[in-house]
N, C-alpha and C positions, 0 to 999 in steps of 0.2 A: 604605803596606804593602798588598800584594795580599790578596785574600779566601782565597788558599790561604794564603800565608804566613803569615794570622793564626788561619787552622784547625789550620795544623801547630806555634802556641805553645801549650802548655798555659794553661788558662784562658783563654782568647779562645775568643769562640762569636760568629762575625757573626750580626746580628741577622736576625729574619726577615724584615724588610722587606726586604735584599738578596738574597734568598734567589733562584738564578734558577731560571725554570722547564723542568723535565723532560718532554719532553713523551712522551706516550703509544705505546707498539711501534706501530708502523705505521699512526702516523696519518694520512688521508687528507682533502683537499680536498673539497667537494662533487661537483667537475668528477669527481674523480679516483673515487669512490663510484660515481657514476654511469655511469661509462666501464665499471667494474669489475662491475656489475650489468646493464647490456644485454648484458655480453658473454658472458652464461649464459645457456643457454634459457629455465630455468624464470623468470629474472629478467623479459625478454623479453615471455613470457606473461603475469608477473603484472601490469606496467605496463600492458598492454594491459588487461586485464580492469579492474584499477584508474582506469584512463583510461574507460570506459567507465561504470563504474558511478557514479563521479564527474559526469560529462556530465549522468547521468540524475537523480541527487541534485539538480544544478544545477536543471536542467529542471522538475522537481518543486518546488521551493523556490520558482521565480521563479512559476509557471503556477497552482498549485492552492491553492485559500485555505486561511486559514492554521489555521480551523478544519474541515476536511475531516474528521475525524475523527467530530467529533458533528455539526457543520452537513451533511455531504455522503452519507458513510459511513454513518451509524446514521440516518438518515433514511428511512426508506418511502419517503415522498411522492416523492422526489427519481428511484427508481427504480421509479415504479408504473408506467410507458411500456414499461417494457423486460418481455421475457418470462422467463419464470423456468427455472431450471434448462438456460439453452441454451447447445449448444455451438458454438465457434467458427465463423464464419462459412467460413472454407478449405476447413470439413469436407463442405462442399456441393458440394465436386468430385468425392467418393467416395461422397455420398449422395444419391440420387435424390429421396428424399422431404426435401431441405431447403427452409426457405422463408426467404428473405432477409427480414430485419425495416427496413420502410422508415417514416419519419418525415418527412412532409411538411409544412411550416410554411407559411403562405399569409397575408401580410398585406394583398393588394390583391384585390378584389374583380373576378369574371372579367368578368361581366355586370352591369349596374345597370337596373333600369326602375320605372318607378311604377306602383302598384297603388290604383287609389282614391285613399284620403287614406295611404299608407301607399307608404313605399321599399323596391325588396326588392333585396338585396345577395347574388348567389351569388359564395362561394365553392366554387370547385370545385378536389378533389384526384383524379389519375387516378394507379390503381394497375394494373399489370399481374399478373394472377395466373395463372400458370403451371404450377403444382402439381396435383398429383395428389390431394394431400392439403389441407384449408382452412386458414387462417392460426391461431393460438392465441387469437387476438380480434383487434377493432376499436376504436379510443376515438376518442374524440373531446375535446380540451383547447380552452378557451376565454379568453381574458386579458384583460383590459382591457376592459369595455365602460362609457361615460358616455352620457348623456343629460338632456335640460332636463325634460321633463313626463312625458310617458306612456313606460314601460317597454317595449323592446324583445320583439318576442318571436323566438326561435333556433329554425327547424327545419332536421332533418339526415334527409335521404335518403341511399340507396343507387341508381345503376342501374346494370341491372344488361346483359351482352353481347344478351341477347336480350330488352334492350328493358323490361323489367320496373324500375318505379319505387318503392321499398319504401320506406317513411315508416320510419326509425329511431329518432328520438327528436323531442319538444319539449320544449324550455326556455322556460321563464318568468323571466325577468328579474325580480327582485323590486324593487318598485316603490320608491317615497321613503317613509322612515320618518318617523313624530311627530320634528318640531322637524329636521329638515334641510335642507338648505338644496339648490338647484341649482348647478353642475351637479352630477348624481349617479354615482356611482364605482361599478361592480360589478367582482370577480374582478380588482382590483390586487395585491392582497395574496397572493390564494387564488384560484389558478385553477379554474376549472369542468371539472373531468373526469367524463365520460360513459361508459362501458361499454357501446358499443352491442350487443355481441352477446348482454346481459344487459337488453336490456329489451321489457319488456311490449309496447308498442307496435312492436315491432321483429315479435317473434312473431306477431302479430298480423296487420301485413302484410303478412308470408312466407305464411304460413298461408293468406291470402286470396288469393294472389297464384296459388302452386300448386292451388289447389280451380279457379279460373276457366282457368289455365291447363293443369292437369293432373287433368282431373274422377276420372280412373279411379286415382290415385293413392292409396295408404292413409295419406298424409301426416295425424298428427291436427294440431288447433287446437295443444295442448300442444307446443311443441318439447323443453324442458327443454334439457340441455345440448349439442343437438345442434344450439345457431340458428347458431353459426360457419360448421356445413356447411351448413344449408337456404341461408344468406345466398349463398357461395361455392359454390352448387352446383344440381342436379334433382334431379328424383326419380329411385332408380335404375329400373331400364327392365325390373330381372328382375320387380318386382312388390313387392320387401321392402319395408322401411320405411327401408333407406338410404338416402343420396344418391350421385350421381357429382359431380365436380368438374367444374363449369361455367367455363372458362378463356377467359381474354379480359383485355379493360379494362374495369373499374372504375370508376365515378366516385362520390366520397363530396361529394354538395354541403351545403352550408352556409349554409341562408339565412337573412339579418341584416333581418329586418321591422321598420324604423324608423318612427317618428311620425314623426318630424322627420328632415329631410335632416342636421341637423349630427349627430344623432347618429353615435358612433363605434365600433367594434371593434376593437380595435389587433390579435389576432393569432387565427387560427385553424391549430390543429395535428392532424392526423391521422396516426394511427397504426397502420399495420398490422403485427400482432405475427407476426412469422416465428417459427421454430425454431430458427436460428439466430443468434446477437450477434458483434460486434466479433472482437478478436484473439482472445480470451483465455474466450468463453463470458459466461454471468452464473451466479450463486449462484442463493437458492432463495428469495431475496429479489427477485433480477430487479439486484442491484447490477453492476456493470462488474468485472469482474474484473481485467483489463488495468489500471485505474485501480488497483486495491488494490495488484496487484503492483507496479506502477510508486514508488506511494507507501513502499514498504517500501525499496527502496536508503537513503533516507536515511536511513530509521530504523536499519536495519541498521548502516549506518556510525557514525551516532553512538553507538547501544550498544556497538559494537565500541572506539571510539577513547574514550570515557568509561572504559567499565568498564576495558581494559587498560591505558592509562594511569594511571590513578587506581591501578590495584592493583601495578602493578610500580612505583609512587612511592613506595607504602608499602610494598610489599615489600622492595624494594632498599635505600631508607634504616635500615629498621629492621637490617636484615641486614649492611649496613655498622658501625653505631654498634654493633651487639652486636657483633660478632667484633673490632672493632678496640679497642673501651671495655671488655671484658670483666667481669670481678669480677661485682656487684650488678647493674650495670643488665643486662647478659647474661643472665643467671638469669631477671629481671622479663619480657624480651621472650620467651625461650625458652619459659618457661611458660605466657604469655600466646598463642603460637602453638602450645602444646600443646594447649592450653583452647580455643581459637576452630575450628579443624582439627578438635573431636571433636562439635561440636556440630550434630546435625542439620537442615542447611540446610531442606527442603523443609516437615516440621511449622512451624519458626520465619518463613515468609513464609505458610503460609497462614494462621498468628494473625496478621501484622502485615495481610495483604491484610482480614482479616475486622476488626482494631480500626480499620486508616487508609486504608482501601479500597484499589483497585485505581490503581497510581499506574507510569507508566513510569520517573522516577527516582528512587521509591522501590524499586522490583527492581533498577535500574543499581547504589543504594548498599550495597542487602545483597549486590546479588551479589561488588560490592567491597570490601565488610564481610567475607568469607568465601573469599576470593581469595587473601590474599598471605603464606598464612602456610609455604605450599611455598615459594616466592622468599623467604622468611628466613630459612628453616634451611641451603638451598641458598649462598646469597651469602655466610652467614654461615661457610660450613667452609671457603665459599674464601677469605675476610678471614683468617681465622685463618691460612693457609698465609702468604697477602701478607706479615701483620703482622710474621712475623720474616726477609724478603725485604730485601736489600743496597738498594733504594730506598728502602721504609720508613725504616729504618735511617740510613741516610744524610740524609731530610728531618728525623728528630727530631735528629739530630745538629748540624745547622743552625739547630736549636733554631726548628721551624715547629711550629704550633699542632698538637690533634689535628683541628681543625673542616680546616685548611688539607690536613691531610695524606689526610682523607677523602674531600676533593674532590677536590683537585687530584694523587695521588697512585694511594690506593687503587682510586677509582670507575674510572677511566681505564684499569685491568687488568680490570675487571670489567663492564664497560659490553657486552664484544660479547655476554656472556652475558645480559647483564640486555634488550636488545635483539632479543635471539632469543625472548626468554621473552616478552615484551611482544607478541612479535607471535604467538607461539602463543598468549598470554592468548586475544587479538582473536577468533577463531574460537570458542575455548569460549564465550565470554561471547553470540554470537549464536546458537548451540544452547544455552545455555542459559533466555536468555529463548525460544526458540521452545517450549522443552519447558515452562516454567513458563504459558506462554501457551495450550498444548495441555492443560494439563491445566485450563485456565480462571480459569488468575491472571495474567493481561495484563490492560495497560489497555484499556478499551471505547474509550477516545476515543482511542487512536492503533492503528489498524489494522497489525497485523505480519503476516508471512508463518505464524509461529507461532498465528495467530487465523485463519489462515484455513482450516488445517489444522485447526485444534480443533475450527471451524464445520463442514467438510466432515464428520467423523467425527461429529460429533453428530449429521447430520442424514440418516446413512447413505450420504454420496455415493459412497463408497469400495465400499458392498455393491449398488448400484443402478448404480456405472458411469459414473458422472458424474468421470470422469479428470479434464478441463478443470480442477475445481475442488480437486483431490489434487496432480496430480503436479506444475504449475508450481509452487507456493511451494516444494512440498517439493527440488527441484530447484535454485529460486535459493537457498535457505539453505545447500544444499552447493557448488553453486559462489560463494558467498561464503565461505567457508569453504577449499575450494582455492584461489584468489587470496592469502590470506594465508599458506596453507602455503607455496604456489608461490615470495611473498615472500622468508619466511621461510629457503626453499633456497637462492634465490639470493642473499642476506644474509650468509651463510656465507662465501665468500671475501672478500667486504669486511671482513667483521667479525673474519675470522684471517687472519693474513698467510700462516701456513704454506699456506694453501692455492691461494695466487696463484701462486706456482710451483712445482708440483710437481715434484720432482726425480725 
């Protein structure tokens, strides 16, 4: 006997293991989704942009270690080379007074010759200086030096275009300590950085240098903060106590006075601090900005795909089981989304940031915690409509569970909604942690676009002008934010059929 002819005897109810499946209005293939979604603009745009930001996530993921955050990011040391406050390098096409920030690394030594009982090792870096205006300082970084007995010692000159030879700094190698053994390790660990346009003997021999060569000059002994320009410059000519900018080449030498020929120095770094950095500027820390932004796609995307995911899970399922299960349990969740929806998100994270600190999936969970109680009142009036629908109807009659008919059934008329919703989640949940972030409840150790905006506005960047450090994040968090709307539109004739052919 056929499964109709035993539906049409009274008392026979095929079981539900036979039960076949009904499949969902206009359900589509991958292929067929896909086809349906390039062939709308804003779909178009949004793969593109998602393809991209994706790339850079990648990028990001495989390239920058994996503590960046507190190892890279929150670190000083790491960005004491870089100048602070500068804006993008590009910008020196528009401004006259920019000075390119160059970083010369030098592990071989230019010259070698002996001196007595003593090696002397120049390194030499030649810099072109251009400007009008003098660089923001000089350093000098040192790494690696070993030796067997007596302690190397480092002197660093300047000379200068017209000839002039300015002693900038010496280092002393600190010699072997009680109970050490040979050979002896300096600046493996901790590299040696110099400040030369901050030192005493630097002054010193500008000072001297301008008295022998410039008698009638009012240059005093004291430079104070003006040895950048005495270094990179004369005396001005009217008579003042300024300088003009002495343009030419540069050479920053570096000599390695060893005891012993083995002694080594593995790297010598000079630095001449421009005005302007990289793509993207640096903060007021001297950090890479370009590197922060970079780092934030993936954060982005994961807040985005954690927090909406997680929250239209719970949204939807609760919003199914009440509308379809009614009675008692309907009332418990209704309530419970009436209570959770009234309660003031922003006091209740900054007690949790203040009792369990600052955590990025601890704001992903509240912000999911506080998420999905719109997507249950929503799913749930449309369950309710479903529940007395000629399909419903027909799968209880079949005598199919309620677990079966919520799945397989219900969900399947409510899916393009709950998909739409998911992907608007997405966007709020990344304005949200920027805004929670801006106000200074992000995490310190994952750097967001929303931290970097909080950093700028604290530190006045926005009233001083420092754009570089304002408007890029503020920027990428709106076009991550259009990308998913963009989705979103073009989502819509996949996700309803009425609108594939419009009549």
């Amino acid at each position: 006997m056929s499964d109709t002819a035993r539906a049409l005897r009274p008392g026979i109810v095929p079981p539900a293991a036979e039960e076949e499946e009904i499949p969902a209005p206009g359900a589509l293939s991958l292929r067929g989704m896909a086809g349906i979604l390039l062939s709308s603009k804003s779909g178009k745009a949004a793969l593109v942009m998602f393809a991209v930001m994706i790339a850079i996530s990648i990028f990001v993921l495989v390239t920058y270690p994996r503590d960046f955050g507190t190892g890279r990011w929150s670190s000083p040391r790491v960005w004491a080379d870089n100048p602070k406050t500068a804006p993008p390098s590009w910008t020196r096409f528009y401004n006259d007074q920019a000075i390119e920030h160059q970083v010369i690394a030098l592990t071989e030594p230019a010259s070698t010759e002996t001196r007595g009982p003593a090696e002397v090792r120049d390194f030499d870096a030649v810099i072109q200086h251009s400007s009008e205006s003098a660089p923001q300082f000089l350093s000098a970084t040192i790494t690696g030096v070993t030796f067997d007995a007596r302690a190397p010692v480092i002197i660093i000159s300047l000379i200068r275009p017209d000839g002039g030879e300015i002693r900038l700094a010496n280092i002393a190698v600190t010699g072997p300590r009680p109970g050490e053994e040979a050979p002896y390790e300096r600046y493996f660990d901790t590299s040696e950085r110099v400040l030369l346009t901050q030192q005493d003997t630097a002054a010193q021999s500008i000072a001297q240098w301008f008295a022998d060569q410039y008698p009638d000059s009012s240059i005093s002994d004291t430079l104070g903060n003006r040895l950048n320009e005495a270094l990179f410059g004369i005396p001005a000519s009217d008579g003042s106590a300024g300088f003009e900018s002495l343009q030419g080449a540069y050479t920053v030498r570096t000599q390695f006075l060893a005891a012993d020929p083995a002694d080594e120095i593995n790297e010598v770094e000079v630095i001449y601090g421009g005005n302007v950095f990289g793509w993207m500027g640096t903060d007021s820390l001297g950090r890479d900005l370009f590197e922060g932004l970079l780092y934030g796609f993936p954060v982005a995307l994961l807040i985005a795909a954690m927090a909406a995911s997680l929250s239209t899970l719970i949204g939807a399922s609760l919003g199914i089981i009440s509308g379809y299960t009614g009675g008692l349990t309907d009332s418990v969740i209704q309530r419970l989304a009436d209570i959770v929806s009234n309660i003031p998100l922003l006091p209740l994270l900054i007690f949790l940031v203040f009792i369990a600190g600052s955590n990025l999936y601890l704001i992903i969970l509240v912000l999911v915690a506080f998420s999905w109680t719109g997507l249950t009142i929503l799913v749930r009036s449309m369950v309710l409509q479903l529940r007395s629908g000629q399909l419903v109807e027909s799968a209880q009659a079949l005598g199919a569970s309620k677990r079966r008919i919520m799945i397989r059934h219900v969900f399947p008329q409510v899916a393009p909604f709950i998909i739409a919703q998911m992907i608007f989640f997405a966007p709020g949940a990344i304005l949200a942690e920027a805004s929670l972030s801006f106000l200074g409840l992000g995490d310190p150790s994952v750097p967001t676009w929303g931290q970097m905006l909080e950093a700028g506005f604290r530190t006045g960047a926005l009233y001083v002008g420092y754009w570089w450090w304002i408007i890029p994040p503020g920027l990428l968090i709106i076009i991550t934010a259009l990308a998913f709307m963009l989705l979103a539109l073009g989502m819509e004739q996949v996700l309803d059929p009425r609108l594939r052919n419009p009549q």
